[in-house]
C-alpha positions, 0 to 999 in steps of 0.5 A: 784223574789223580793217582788213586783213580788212575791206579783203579783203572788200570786195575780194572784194565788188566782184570778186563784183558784177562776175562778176555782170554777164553774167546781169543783161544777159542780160535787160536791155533783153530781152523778159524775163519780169516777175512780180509778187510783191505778193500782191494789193496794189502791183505788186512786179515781179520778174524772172529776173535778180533771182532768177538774180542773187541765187542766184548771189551767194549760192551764192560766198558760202555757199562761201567764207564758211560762217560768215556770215550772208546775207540777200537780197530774193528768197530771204530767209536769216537774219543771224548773231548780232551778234557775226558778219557777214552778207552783205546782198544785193540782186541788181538794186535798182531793178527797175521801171528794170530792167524800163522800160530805164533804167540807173538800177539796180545788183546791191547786196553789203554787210557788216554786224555788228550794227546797223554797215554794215562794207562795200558794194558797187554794180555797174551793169554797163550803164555798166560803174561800180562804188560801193564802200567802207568808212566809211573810204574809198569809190572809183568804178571805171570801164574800168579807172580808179579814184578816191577819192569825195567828197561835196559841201561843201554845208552848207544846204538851200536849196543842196541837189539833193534826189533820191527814188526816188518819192513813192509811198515814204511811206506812213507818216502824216506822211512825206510831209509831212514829206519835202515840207517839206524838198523845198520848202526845197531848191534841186531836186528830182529824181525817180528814182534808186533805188541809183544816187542815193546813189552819185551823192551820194557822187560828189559830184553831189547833196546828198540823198537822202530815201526811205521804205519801204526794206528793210535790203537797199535801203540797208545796202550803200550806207550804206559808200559814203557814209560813205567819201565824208564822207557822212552815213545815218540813219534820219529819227531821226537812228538807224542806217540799217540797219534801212531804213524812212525815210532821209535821206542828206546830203553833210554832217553840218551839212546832215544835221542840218539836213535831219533838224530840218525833217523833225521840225519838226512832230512 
């Protein structure tokens, strides 16, 4: 895919997010019916918009796209061989802010071919902002303005703002230890966030982002906004961040680097 066809995608990737937004609101801050879709074990909710959200964003790309690959969180799919792209949605990341009221989440859209996130989009539609990018350039939308997004030049972790989602994410012997090793060297620590973090680091207003336990649909469409901003994503091997599992997103390659030799310090 060259530089023209990939910047038409991406294109129609944003209109697509933001047609979404009149179904998410819908149930936004609504009495809308909550499911949980565990199957006995931690409460996964899910609701209408997730499932309206989804369809909606996968019948306009099975149309315009018949070729393609799409995978989403609710209606799963499958990704075309490596050598096409697949579209990789995640129709309301951040479902528990969804459902408690905070705008803390976003309708996720990204491209990928093989193990190479090629494009992603974020939408919240509440605050009206739109996240997206390529791993050449990424951009903020707002009523209307737009503007190129840049990470911090934030080199050590000792300076860094560090978010997650949760720690309830590490699950896996080690993570969570290891993930507190590099809390405690930091310079804040906040949690929350969900999609919304990762696009704030791209912004340029935090430094890292560290989560465990995330779903190739959690992270692929973000991965380009980061990287457009002079970010860095990889999985805590320092591996590519597409296949989800433990990630660890930094403002700069000299902080990444850095966050990932604490992170393996005791392995």
């Amino acid at each position: 895919m060259d530089t023209r066809e990939l910047a038409e995608h991406l294109t129609y990737a944003v209109g697509l997010v933001e047609s979404a937004d009149a179904i998410a609101l819908r149930y936004f801050r609504q009495d809308a019916k909550v499911e949980d879709k565990s199957d006995g074990g931690s409460f996964d909710p899910v609701t209408c918009a997730d499932r309206e959200v989804e369809a909606f964003l996968r019948g306009a790309l099975i149309e315009r796209f018949p070729g393609y690959g799409i995978v989403g969180e609710e209606e799963g799919g499958l990704a075309a061989e490596p050598s096409k792209p697949s579209w990789v949605i995640d129709p309301i990341d951040g479902t528990r802010a969804f459902i408690s009221g905070m705008p803390a989440w976003g309708i996720l859209l990204g491209l990928v071919e093989g193990d190479v996130s090629r494009a992603g989009a974020m939408r919240q539609p509440y605050t009206d902002e739109t996240f997206f990018g390529t791993p050449q350039g990424s951009w903020f939308k707002h009523e209307g303005e737009q503007v190129p997004l840049n990470t911090r030049a934030t080199l050590d972790v000792a300076s860094a703002i560090l978010y997650c989602t949760h720690p309830s994410m590490f699950v896996e012997g080690g993570h969570r230890q290891a993930f507190e090793r590099v809390a405690a060297e930091s310079r804040m620590l906040r949690y929350g966030g969900d999609c919304y973090s990762y696009c704030l680091l791209a912004m340029g207003q935090i430094d890292l982002v560290i989560e465990d336990s995330l779903q190739p649909y959690d992270i692929v469409p973000l991965i380009p906004i980061i990287e457009g901003a002079g970010g860095v994503v990889t999985n805590a091997d320092g591996g590519p961040a597409t296949g989800g599992g433990f990630i660890v997103a930094a403002a700069t390659e000299r902080l990444h680097a850095q966050t990932i030799a604490i992170i393996n310090a005791n392995d």
